[in-house]
C-alpha positions as a printed NumPy array, in Angstrom:
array([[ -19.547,   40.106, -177.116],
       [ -18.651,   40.57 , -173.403],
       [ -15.31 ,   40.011, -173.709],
       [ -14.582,   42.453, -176.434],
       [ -14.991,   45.557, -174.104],
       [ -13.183,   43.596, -171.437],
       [  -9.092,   44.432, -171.122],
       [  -6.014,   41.898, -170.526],
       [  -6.276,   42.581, -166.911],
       [ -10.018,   42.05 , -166.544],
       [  -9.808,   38.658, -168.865],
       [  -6.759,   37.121, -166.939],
       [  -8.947,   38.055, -163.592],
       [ -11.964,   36.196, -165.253],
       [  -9.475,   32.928, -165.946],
       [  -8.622,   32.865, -162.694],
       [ -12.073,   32.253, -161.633],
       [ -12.539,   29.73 , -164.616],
       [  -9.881,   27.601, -162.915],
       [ -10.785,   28.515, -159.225],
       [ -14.388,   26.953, -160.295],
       [ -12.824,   23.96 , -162.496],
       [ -10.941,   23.109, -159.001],
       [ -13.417,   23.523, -156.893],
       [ -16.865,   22.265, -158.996],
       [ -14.965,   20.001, -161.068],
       [ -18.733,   18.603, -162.247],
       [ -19.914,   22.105, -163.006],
       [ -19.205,   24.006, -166.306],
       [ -18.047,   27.37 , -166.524],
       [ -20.835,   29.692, -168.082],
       [ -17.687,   31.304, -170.309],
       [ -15.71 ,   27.536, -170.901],
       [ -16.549,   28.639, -174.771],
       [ -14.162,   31.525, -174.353],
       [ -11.29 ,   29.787, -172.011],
       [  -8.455,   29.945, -174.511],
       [  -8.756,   33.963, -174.848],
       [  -9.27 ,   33.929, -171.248],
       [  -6.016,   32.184, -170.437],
       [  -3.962,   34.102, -173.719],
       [  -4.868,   37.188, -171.442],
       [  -3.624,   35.969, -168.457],
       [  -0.291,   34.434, -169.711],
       [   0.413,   37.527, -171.91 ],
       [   1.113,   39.033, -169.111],
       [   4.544,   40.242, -168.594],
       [   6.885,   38.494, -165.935],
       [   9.23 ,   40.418, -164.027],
       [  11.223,   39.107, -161.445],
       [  12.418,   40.978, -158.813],
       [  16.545,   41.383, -158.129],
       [  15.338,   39.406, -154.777],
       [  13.961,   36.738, -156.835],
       [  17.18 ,   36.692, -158.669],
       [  19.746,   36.226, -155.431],
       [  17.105,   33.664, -154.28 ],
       [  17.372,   31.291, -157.284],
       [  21.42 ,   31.795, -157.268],
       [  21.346,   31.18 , -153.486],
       [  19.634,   27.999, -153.802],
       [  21.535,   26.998, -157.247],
       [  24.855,   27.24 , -155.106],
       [  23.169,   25.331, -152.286],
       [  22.829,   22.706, -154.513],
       [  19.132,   22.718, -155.121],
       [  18.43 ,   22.962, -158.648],
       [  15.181,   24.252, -160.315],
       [  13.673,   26.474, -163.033],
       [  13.223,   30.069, -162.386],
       [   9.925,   31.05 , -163.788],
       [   7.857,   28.183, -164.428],
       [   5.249,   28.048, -166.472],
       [   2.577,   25.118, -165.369],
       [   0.196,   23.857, -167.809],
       [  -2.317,   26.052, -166.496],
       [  -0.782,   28.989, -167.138],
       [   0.516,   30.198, -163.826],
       [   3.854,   31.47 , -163.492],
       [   5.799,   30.182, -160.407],
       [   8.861,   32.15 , -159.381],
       [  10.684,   28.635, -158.441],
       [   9.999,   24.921, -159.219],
       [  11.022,   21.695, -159.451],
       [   8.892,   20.077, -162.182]])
């Protein structure tokens, strides 16, 4: 199988085409749709590590009064460093 020799970095890469396509070609299927949910396991295993910036960002804003969640997750597996869900 293709995917076998393939590393973390190299599958997360592929899901990010998988969804780049979904978005774009909505009507077309993605030749590795079969293998999606190893695809996107690869790309949200990755490690997130926020930057002290990041971190006197969020508190900024929290004391501004504008609440959110620091490292959102979205359903499709991207990590944002602020939201508002």
């Amino acid at each position: 199988e293709l995917l076998g020799v393939l590393n973390d970095t190299e599958r997360s890469q592929l899901y990010l085409v998988a969804v780049y396509v979904q978005l774009e070609w909505p009507h077309l299927i993605f030749p590795l749709s079969a293998q999606l949910h190893s695809l996107r396991t690869a790309y949200t295993r990755s490690d997130v590590t926020p930057s002290r910036f990041q971190r006197e960002v969020s508190t900024m804003l929290e004391r501004l009064g504008w609440s959110h969640t620091f490292e959102y997750e979205t359903t499709e597996g991207f990590s944002l460093d602020l939201a508002q869900p």
